[in-house]
C-alpha positions in Angstrom: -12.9 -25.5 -33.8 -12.6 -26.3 -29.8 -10.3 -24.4 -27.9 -8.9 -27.3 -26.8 -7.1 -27.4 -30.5 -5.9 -23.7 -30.6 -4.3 -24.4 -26.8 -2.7 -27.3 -28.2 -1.1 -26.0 -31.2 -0.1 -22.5 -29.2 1.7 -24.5 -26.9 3.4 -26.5 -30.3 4.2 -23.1 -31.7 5.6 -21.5 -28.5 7.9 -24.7 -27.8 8.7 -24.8 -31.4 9.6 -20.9 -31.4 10.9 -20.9 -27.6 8.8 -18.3 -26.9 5.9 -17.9 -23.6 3.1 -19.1 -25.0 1.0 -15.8 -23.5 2.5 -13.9 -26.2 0.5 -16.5 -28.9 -2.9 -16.6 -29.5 -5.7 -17.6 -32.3 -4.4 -14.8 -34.6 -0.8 -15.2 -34.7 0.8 -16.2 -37.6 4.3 -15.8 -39.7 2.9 -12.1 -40.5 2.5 -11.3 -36.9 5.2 -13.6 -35.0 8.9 -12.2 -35.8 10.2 -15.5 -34.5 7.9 -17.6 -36.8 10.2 -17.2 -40.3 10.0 -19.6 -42.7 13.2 -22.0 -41.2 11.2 -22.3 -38.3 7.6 -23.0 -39.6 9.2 -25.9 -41.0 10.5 -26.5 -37.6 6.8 -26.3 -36.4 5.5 -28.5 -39.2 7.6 -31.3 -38.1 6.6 -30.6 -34.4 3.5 -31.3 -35.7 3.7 -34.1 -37.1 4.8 -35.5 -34.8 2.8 -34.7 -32.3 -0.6 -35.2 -33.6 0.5 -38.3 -36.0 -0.6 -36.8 -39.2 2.0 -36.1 -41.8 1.4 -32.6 -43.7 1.5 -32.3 -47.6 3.2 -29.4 -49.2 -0.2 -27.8 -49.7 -0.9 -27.8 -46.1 3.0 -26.8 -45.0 2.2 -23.8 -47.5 -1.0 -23.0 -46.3 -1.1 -23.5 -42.6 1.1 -20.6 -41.3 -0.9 -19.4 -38.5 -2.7 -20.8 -35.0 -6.0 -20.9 -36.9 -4.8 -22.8 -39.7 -2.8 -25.7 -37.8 -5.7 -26.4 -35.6 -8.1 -26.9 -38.3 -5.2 -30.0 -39.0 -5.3 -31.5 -36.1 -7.2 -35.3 -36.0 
């Protein structure tokens, strides 16, 4: 995984979450990042979406709740 891809989704997540994207990094998740409850990961699912053109299946939208996880989706 480049870091390219976890930049890229921690600047998703840190729009998605309005938060400074300094306080994100390849280890946050919804177990670490109070913002990041499950309203708003579906927030950040759509986000995305549409952002990298790839629709996520349930499995994924269950799956994918942290920086690590999302960048391994991206195209």
């Amino acid at each position: 995984m480049t870091e390219n891809r976890i930049a890229q989704v921690v600047d998703l997540v840190a729009q998605a979450l309005d938060i400074p994207p300094d306080e994100l990094g390849p280890d946050s998740s919804m177990e670490n990042v109070p913002q990041w409850d499950s309203v708003e990961h579906m927030s950040i699912c759509l986000a995305f979406e549409q952002r990298f053109g790839k629709a996520l299946d349930m499995d994924a939208i269950t799956t994918a709740t942290s920086i690590r996880a999302l960048a391994d989706l991206v195209p």
